[in-house]
C-alpha positions as CSV (number, residue, x, y, z in Angstrom):
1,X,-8.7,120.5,13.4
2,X,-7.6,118.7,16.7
3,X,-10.9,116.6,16.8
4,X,-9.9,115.2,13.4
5,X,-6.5,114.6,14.6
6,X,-7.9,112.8,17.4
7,X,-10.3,111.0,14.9
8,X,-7.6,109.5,13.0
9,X,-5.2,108.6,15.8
10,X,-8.2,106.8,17.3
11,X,-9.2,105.0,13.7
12,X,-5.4,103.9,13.3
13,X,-5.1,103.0,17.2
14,X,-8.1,100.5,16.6
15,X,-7.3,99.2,12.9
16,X,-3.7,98.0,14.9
17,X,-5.4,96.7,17.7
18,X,-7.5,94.4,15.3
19,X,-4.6,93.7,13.6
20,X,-2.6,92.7,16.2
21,X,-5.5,90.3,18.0
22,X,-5.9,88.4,14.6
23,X,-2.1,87.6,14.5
24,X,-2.0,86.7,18.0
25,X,-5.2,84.3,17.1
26,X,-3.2,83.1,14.3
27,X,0.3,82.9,16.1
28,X,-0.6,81.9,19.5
29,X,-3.6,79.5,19.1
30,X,-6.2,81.5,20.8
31,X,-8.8,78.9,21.9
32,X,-11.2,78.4,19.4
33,X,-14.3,78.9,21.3
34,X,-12.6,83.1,22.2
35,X,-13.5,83.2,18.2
36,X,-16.7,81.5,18.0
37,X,-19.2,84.0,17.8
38,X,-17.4,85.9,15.4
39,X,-15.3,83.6,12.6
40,X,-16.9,82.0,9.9
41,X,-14.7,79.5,8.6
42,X,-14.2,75.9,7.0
43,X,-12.8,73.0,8.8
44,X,-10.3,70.6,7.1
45,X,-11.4,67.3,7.0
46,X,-9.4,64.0,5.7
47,X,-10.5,60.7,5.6
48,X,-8.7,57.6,4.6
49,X,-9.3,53.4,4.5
50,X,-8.4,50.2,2.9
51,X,-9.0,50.0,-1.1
52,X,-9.8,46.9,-1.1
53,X,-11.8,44.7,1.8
54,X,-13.9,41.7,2.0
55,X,-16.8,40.1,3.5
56,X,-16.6,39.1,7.6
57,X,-13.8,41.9,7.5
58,X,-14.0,44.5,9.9
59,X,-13.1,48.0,7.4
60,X,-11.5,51.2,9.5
61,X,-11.9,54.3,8.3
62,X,-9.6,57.1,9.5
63,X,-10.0,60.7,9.9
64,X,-8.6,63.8,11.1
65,X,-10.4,66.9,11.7
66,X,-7.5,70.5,11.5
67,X,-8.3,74.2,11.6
68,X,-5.3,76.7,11.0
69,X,-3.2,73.6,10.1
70,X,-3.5,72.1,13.6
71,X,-5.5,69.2,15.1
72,X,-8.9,70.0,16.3
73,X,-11.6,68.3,17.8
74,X,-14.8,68.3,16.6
75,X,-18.5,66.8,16.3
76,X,-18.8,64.2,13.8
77,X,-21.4,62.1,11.9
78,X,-20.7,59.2,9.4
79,X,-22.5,58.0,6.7
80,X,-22.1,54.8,4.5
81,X,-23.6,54.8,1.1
82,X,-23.8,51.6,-1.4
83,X,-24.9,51.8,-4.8
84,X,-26.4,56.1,-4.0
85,X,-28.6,55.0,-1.2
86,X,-28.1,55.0,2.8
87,X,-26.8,51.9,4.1
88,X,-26.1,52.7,7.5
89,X,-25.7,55.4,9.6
90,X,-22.1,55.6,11.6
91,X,-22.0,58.3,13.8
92,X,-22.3,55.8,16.7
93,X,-19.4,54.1,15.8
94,X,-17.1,57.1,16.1
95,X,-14.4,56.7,18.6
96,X,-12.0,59.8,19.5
97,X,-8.4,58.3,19.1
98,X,-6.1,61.8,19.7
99,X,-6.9,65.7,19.3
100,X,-8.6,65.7,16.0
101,X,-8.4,62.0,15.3
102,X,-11.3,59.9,15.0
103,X,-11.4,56.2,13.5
104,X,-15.1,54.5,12.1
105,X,-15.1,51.1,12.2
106,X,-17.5,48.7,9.9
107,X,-17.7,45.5,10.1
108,X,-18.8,43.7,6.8
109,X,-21.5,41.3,6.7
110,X,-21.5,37.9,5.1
111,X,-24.0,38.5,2.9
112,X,-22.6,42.2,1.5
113,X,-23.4,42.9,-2.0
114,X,-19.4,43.4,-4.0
115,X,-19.0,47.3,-5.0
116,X,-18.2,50.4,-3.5
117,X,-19.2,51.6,-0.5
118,X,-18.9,55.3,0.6
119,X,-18.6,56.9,4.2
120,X,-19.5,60.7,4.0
121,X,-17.8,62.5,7.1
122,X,-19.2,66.0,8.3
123,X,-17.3,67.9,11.1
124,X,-18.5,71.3,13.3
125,X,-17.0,72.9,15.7
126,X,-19.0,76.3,16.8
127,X,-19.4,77.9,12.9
128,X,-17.0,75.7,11.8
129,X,-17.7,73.1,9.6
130,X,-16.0,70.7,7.5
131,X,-16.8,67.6,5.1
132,X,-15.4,64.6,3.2
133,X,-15.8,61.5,1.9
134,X,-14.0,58.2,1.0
135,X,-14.7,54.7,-0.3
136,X,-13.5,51.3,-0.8
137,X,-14.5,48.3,-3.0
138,X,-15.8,45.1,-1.5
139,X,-14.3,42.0,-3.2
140,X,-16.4,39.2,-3.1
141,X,-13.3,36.4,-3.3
142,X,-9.9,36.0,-2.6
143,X,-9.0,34.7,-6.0
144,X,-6.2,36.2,-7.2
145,X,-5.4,38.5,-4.5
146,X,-2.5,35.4,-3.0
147,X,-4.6,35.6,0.0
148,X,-1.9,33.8,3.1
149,X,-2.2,33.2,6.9
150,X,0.5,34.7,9.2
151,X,-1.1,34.4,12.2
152,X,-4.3,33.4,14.1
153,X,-5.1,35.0,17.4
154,X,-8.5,33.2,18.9
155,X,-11.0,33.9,15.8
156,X,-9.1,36.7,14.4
157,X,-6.7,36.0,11.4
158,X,-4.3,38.2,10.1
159,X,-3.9,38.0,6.2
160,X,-1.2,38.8,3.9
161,X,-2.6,39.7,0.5
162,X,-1.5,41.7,-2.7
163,X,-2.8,44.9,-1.1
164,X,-1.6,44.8,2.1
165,X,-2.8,42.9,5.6
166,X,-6.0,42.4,6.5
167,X,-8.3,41.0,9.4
168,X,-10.9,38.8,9.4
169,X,-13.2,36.6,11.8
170,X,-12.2,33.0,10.3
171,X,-15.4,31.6,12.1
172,X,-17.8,34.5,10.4
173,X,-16.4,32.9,6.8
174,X,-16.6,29.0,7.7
175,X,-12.8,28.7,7.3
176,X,-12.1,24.4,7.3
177,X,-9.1,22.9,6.2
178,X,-9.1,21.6,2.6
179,X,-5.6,20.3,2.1
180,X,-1.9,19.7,3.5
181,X,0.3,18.7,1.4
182,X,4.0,18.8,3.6
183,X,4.6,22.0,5.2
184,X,1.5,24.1,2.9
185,X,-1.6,24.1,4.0
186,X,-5.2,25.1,1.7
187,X,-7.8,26.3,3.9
188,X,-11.3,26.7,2.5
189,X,-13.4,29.8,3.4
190,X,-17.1,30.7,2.1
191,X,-15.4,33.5,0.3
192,X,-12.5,31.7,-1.7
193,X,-9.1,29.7,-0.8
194,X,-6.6,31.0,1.7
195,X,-3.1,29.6,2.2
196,X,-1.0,29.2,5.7
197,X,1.6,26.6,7.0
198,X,1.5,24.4,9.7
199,X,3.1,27.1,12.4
200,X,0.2,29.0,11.5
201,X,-2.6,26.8,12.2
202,X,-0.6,26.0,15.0
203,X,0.0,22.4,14.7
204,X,0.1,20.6,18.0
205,X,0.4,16.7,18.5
206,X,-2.0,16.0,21.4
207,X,-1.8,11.6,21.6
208,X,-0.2,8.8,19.6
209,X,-1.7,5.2,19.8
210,X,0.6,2.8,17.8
211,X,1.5,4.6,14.6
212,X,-2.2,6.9,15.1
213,X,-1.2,10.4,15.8
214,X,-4.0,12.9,16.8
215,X,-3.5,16.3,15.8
216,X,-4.9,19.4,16.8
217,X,-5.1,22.8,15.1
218,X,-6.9,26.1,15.6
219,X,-8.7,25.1,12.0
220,X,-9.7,21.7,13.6
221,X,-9.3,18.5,14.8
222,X,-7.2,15.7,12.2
223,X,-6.3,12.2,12.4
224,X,-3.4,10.7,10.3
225,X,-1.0,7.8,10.4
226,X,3.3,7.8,11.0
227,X,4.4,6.7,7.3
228,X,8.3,7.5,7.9
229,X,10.9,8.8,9.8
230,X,14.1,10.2,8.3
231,X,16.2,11.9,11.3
232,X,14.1,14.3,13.0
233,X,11.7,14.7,9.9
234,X,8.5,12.7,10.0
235,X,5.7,12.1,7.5
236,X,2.0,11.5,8.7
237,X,-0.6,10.5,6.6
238,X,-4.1,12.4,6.6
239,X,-7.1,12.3,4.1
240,X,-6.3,15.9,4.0
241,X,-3.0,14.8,2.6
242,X,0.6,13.9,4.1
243,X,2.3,16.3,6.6
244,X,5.8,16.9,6.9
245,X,7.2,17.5,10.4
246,X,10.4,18.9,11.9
247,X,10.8,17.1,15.3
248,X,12.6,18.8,17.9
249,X,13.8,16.9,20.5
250,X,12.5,19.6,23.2
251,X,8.9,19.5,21.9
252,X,6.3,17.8,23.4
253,X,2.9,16.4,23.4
254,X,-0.3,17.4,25.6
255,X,1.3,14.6,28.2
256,X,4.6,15.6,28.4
257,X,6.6,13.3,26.7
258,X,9.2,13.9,23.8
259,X,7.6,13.8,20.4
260,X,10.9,12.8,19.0
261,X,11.6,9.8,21.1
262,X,7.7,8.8,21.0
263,X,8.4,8.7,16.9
264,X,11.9,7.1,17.3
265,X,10.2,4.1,19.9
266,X,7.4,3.8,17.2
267,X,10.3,3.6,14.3
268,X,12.0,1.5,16.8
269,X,9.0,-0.8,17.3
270,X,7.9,-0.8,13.5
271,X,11.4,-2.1,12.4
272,X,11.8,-4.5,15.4
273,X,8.1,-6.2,14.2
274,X,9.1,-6.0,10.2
275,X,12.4,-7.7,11.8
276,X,10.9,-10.8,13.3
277,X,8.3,-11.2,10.3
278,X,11.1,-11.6,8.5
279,X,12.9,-14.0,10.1
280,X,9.4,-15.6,10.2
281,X,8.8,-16.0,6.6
282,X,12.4,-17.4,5.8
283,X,12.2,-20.2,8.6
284,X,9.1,-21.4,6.7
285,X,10.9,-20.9,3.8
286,X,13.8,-23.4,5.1
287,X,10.8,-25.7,6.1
């Protein structure tokens, strides 16, 4: 009878002791590698990107690997599918961004076919392992999306469209301008028509020669001719179309001077020469 006792204390000594180390594991984040050997378990895995991108866009996928409900790193591989077949294999491209955060990055070619495109994710960690998946569709235009420039950094142009920002390399799409017509600018791209202003092609005025202004911009070089000047506002000429400038008094060209008073010396000059031709043609007149 006191062997069975003993039994029984023993069995429910153990059964708490088991107990007890599971909540700890639970409670206290025992490291995961303490419960290698012994847990057989699944990983959560989430992944996440852009719904829509484009081509010479660089796509980002997102994920984050948790166990327990808590970040986690883990081994990963990537794979992008198109159309049900292997397109490329990713797992070289994963960079570690925080504990359980990883980010994929693609960068679409020019000459991608438009339709979806699916990165499968699988994540391990001991026994642990974890999978996922998640797309996005390839446009193959910007028509109607209201593609818009907001700013340019070397080759790099951010984009304001219907579905949110995007970056693109302006150089990988053949970006040119098209047309100016004031302040709006069309700019013409192998993959449809963007918009931007003249701040965000960064308009500069680098000489003037007479009424020839020469104009720089990260799209290009243009040429165009003074037509008017109404207070600070000028209106050049272009076979692109007829700019409207805003001409503070504090900005300048490449060589220093005043745009404003290089303009108002050229109005100056202009209205000074229509003024003698004038006089000119009524003296013959009179003659």
């Amino acid at each position: 009878m006191a062997t069975m006792k003993f039994r029984k204390t023993y069995l429910s000594i153990m059964v708490l002791a088991c107990t007890i180390f599971l909540l700890q594991s639970a409670v206290f984040n025992i490291p995961m590698t303490s419960a290698c050997g012994t847990v057989a378990a699944t990983l959560d895995v989430e992944a996440d990107v852009g719904s829509i991108h484009f081509r010479g866009e660089m796509a980002e996928f997102y994920i984050l690997v948790s166990y327990l409900g808590k970040p986690i790193d883990a081994e990963i591989s990537a794979m992008l599918y198109y159309n049900g077949t292997l397109l490329a294999n990713q797992s070289a491209s994963v960079e570690h961004v925080a504990t359980g955060l990883y980010m994929v990055q693609y960068s679409i070619p020019m000459e991608a076919l438009a339709g979806t495109y699916v990165l499968v994710v699988n994540a391990s960690r001991c026994r642990l392992k974890g999978t996922t998946l998640k797309s996005f569709l390839l446009s193959q235009t910007f028509t109607n999306w209201n593609a818009w420039i907001i700013d340019i950094q070397g080759n790099i142009a951010t984009i304001n469209t219907n579905i949110g920002l995007i970056q693109i390399d302006i150089s990988a799409i053949n970006a040119t301008l098209h047309s100016i017509n004031g302040t709006l600018v069309t700019i013409q791209t192998d993959i449809g028509i963007i918009k931007a202003s003249l701040e965000d092609i960064k308009l500069n005025i680098t000489s003037i020669q007479g009424n020839i202004v020469n104009i720089n911009t990260t799209l290009g070089d243009i040429q165009g001719t003074l037509v008017s000047i109404q207070g600070n506002i000028a209106t050049i000429k272009t076979d692109l179309g007829n700019i409207t400038l805003s001409l503070p008094p504090t900005q300048t060209t490449t060589l220093g001077i005043p745009i404003a008073a290089i303009f108002a010396g050229i109005a100056a000059f202009a209205s000074t020469i229509s003024a003698a031709v004038l006089l000119r043609r009524r003296k013959a007149g009179n003659h």
